[in-house]
N, C-alpha and C positions, 0 to 999 in steps of 0.2 A: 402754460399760460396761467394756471390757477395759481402755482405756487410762486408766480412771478407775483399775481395780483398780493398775492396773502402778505409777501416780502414787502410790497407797497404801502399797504396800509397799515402796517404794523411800523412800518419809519416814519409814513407821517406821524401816527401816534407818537413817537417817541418825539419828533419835531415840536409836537406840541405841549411836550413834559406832562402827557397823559398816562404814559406807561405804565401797566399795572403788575403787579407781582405776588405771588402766595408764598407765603412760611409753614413752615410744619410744625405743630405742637406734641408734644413728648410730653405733654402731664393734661390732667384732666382740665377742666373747664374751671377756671376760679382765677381771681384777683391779680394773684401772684401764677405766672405759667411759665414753663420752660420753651423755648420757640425756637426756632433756628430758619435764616436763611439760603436759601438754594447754594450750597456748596459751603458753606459755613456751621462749622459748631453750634449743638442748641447752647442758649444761653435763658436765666432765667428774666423775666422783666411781669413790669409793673401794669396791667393793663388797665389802660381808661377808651377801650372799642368793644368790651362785647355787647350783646345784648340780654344777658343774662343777671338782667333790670332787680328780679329778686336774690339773687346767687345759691338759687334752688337745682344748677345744672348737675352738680356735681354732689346733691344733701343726701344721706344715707336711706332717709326714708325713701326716695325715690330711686337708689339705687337697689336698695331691698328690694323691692315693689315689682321693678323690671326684671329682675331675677327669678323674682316668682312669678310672676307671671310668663317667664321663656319657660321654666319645668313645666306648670301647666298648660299652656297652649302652643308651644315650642317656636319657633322663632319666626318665619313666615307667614302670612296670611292666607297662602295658598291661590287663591283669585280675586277679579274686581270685586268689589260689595255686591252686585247683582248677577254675581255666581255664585262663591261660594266662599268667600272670603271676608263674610259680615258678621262676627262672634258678637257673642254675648254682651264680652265687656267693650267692643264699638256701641253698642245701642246704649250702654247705661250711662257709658259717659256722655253722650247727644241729650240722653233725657236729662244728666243733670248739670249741663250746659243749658239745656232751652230753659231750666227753672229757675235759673239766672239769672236770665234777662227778660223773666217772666213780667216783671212790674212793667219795663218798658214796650213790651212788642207782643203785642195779641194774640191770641193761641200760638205762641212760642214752640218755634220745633227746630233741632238743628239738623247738621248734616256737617258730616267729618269727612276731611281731607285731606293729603300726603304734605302738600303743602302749602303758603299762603299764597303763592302766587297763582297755584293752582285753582285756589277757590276762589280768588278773581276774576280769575279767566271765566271761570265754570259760571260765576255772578250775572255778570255784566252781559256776555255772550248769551249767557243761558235765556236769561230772561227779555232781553233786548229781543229774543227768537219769536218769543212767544206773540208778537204782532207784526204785520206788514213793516218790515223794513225804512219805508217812508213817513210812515205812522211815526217813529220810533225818532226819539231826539235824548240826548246823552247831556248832561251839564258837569264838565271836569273841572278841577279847580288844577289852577296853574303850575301847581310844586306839589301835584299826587305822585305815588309811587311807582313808579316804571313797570309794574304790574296791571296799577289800574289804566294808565296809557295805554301798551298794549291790548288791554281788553278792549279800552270802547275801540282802537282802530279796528281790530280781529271782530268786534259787531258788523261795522258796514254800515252800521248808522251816522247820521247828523250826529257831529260832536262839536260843541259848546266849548271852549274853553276860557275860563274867566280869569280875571287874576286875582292871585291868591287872598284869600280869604275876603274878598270884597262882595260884600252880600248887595249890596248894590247895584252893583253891573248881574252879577247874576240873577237880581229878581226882571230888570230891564231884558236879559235872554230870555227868562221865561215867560216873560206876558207877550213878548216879540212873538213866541215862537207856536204855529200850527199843529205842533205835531199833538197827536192824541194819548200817546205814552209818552211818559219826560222822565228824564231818571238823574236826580243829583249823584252826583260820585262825587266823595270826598273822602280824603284819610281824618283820620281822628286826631291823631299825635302826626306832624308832617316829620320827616324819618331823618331831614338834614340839617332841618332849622331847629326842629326839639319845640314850636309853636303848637297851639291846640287849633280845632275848627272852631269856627262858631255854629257851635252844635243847635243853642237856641233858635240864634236867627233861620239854621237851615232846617230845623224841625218846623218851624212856621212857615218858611216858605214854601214847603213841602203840601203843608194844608194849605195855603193860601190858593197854589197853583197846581191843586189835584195831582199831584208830583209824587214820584216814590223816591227812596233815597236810600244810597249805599254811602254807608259809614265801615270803613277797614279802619279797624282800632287795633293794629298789629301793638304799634308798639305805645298803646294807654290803657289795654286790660290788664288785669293785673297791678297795674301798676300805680294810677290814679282813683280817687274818692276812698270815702273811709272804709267797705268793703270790696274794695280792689275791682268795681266791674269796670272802671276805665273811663272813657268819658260820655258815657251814657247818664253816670248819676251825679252830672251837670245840667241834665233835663228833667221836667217833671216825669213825677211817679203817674205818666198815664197811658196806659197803654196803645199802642198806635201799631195799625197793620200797614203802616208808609214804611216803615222801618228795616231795612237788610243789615243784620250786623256779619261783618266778618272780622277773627280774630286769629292768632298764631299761636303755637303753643311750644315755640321754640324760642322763646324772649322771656316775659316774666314766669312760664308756666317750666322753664327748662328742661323741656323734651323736644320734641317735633310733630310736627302735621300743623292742622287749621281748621279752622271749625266757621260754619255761615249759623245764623238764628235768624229768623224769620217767620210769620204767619206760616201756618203749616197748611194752605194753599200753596203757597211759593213755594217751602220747601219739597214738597211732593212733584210739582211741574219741574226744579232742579234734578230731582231722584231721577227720574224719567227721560229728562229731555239734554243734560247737560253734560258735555261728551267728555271731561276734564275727567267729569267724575264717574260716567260710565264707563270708559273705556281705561283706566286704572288700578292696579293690583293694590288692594286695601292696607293698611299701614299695619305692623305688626300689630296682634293683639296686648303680647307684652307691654308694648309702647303703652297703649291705653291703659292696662295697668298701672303706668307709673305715673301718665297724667291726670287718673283719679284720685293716687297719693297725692300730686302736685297740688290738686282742685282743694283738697282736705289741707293740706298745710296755707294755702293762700288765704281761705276762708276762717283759718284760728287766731285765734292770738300771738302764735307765733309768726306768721301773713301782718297782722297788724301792725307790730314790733319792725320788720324786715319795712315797712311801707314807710311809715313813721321815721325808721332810722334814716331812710332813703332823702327823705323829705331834710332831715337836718344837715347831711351831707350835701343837697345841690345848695342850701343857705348858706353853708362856711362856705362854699364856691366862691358863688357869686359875691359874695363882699370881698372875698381876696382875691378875687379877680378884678372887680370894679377899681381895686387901690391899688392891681396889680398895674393897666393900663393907662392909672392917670400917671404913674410912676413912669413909665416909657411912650409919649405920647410921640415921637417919634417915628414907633414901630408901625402907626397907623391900626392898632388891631381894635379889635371889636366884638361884642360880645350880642351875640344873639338874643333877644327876652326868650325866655323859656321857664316853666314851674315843672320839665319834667326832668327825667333824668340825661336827655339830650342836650349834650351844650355845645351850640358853634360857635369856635374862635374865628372870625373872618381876620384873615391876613391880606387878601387881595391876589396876588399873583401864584401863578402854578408853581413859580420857582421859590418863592416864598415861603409857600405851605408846605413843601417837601422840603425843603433847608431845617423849617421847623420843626417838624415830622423826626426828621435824623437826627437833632440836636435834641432831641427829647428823647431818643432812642440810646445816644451815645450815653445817657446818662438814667440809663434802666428799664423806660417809661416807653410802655409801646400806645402810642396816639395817633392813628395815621392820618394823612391829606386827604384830605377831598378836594376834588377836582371837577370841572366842566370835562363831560357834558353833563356829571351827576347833578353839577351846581351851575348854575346860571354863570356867564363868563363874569369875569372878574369880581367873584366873588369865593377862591378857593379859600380852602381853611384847617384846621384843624380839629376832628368830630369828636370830642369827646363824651362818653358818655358811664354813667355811674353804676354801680350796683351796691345792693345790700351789701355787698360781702367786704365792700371798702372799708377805710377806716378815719375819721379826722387825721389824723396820721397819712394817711396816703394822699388825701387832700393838701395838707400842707408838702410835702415830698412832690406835686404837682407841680404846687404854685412855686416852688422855692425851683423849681427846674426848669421855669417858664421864664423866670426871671433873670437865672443865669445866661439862658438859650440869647434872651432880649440882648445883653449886654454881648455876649461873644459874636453873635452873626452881622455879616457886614451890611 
């Protein structure tokens, strides 16, 4: 009966041109990668999908880094954080992650974890815990990450949801709303559109309506303001214990885990109380190793350079996009606003955006579809998204592939 069910729903999905599929890569992380399809030869292509926003995944110094650091603390962590599995170099990088975003968030402490989804979980849940249930009201903005969705449902609180980015309707939930805890959720950079928050309006409303607020700047640390803290340093420089930051360190940092900052009230009640992250086998200490080298290359001039370069790749973008579309206004396509390195082509239909998808693949370029129910229905597309390691060059080799795609699909 179960595997009758699984056969079920796995043809609807297909009925709906939802179908999802994995490739194998055969070279490291960078621009240009070797990939191959389930039963198919790797083949090399062009990638405009990772999220290795700086193209620090595969940079020597952090390959060094991890290296030396597996000699000296050998490659396991051995147990959760609150066994025995919390090294040295876990504390230093927390300490100099919380001095980070020391200007923005009041005695600043962080708290490291395996993954981002996991420190949302561990976020949202954890602290939603810490008051009667009823008490507790959640404010989610309408195109957060299926991470922060999950969480507030996995609360069991009152959840809010607004529509996207309208500070408006969310100040009207929160003067509406009884509850004695109130917690804004929002993403920083939203993950499909490549759009910002309005971090101002929701740092005020936050004071306005004694409200706390989780910001996941997965994919805008690093990557945004002139030292790379993301979109925090779109706010003033004032310290506020309103403030949860959570951040990834598998995008612009080119490793893996996650890291929260927050008043180091909060983060002490997370240590204690938040079962994501208690009941988890701690992340190698090499890892940390390599994302201290990370933390030091983002922070130099060469972090500058890589931000900078980033910045004048999505510009050549967007103008040859914008003249790409006026050139085929037939195709209907549409370009997302965005200033980050997330850019969505909306094509409209599922069958669309995968026709697109494979026409940009026959010709080197691997850009995949996005699809409902990632994307709201009729609005599939194609996500692309940039990294340092591109090149004007590969921008043009884009557009010149978009365009043929345009003229050839029926």
């Amino acid at each position: 009966m179960l595997r009758e069910a699984a056969r079920q729903a796995v043809a609807a999905i297909a009925a709906r041109g939802q179908t999802r599929a994995r490739r194998q890569a055969h070279s490291a992380t960078a621009t240009q990668q070797v990939v191959a399809r389930h039963g198919q030869p790797p083949e090399t292509r062009l990638l405009f999908c990772s999220n290795d926003y700086l193209g620090l995944a595969s940079h020597p110094v952090l390959v060094e880094a991890l290296i030396r650091g597996a000699r000296e603390h050998g490659v396991g962590a051995g147990a959760s954080h609150l066994v025995s599995g919390h090294h040295r170099v876990h504390e230093d990088l927390e300490h100099t992650l919380a001095q980070w975003f020391s200007p923005w968030i009041a005695q600043a402490r962080a708290l490291g974890f395996s993954t981002g989804y996991m420190a949302n979980l561990a976020v949202i849940t954890g602290l939603a815990a810490l008051a009667p249930r009823d008490e507790v009201a959640l404010f989610s903005d309408d195109l957060n990450h299926a991470s922060l969705i999950d969480a507030c449902r996995l609360s069991k609180c009152t959840v809010h949801r607004y529509p996207h980015g309208d500070t408006a309707a969310l100040r009207a939930l929160l003067r509406a709303s009884p509850a004695r805890v109130k917690l804004i959720v929002s993403d920083g950079v939203f993950s499909m559109d490549g759009d910002c928050a309005p971090v101002l309006a929701l740092q005020q409303l936050a004071q306005e309506h004694d409200a706390w607020w989780v910001l996941d700047d997965a994919h805008g640390w690093g990557v945004l303001g002139d030292a790379g803290r993301g979109t925090v340093e779109r706010l003033d420089r004032q310290p506020t214990a309103r403030l949860i930051l959570v951040g990834t360190l598998g995008k612009a940092a080119g490793a893996a885990g996650a890291f929260v900052v927050a008043h180091e009230e909060l983060i002490e009640a997370l240590l204690q109380t938040a079962r994501p992250y208690i009941y988890t086998t701690a992340a190698p200490p090499a890892l940390a190793e390599a994302v201290r080298a990370s933390l030091q290359l983002m922070d130099s001039g060469e972090g500058r350079e890589r931000r900078r370069h980033l910045q004048q790749l999505i510009a050549h973008w967007q103008a040859g996009a914008g003249a790409l579309i006026e050139r085929v206004p037939n195709r209907g396509w549409r370009l997302l606003p965005s200033d980050t390195p997330i850019q969505a082509l909306v094509v409209g239909g599922n069958e669309a955006a995968v026709a697109l998808s494979l026409a940009l693949e026959a010709r080197g370029l691997w850009v995949p579809a996005i699809r409902p129910p990632t994307v709201p229905r009729g609005t599939a597309r194609v996500r692309i998204t940039f990294s340092a390691g591109h090149t004007i060059d590969d921008i043009d080799r884009l557009l010149q592939a978009l365009e043929e795609a345009a003229e050839s699909l029926p």
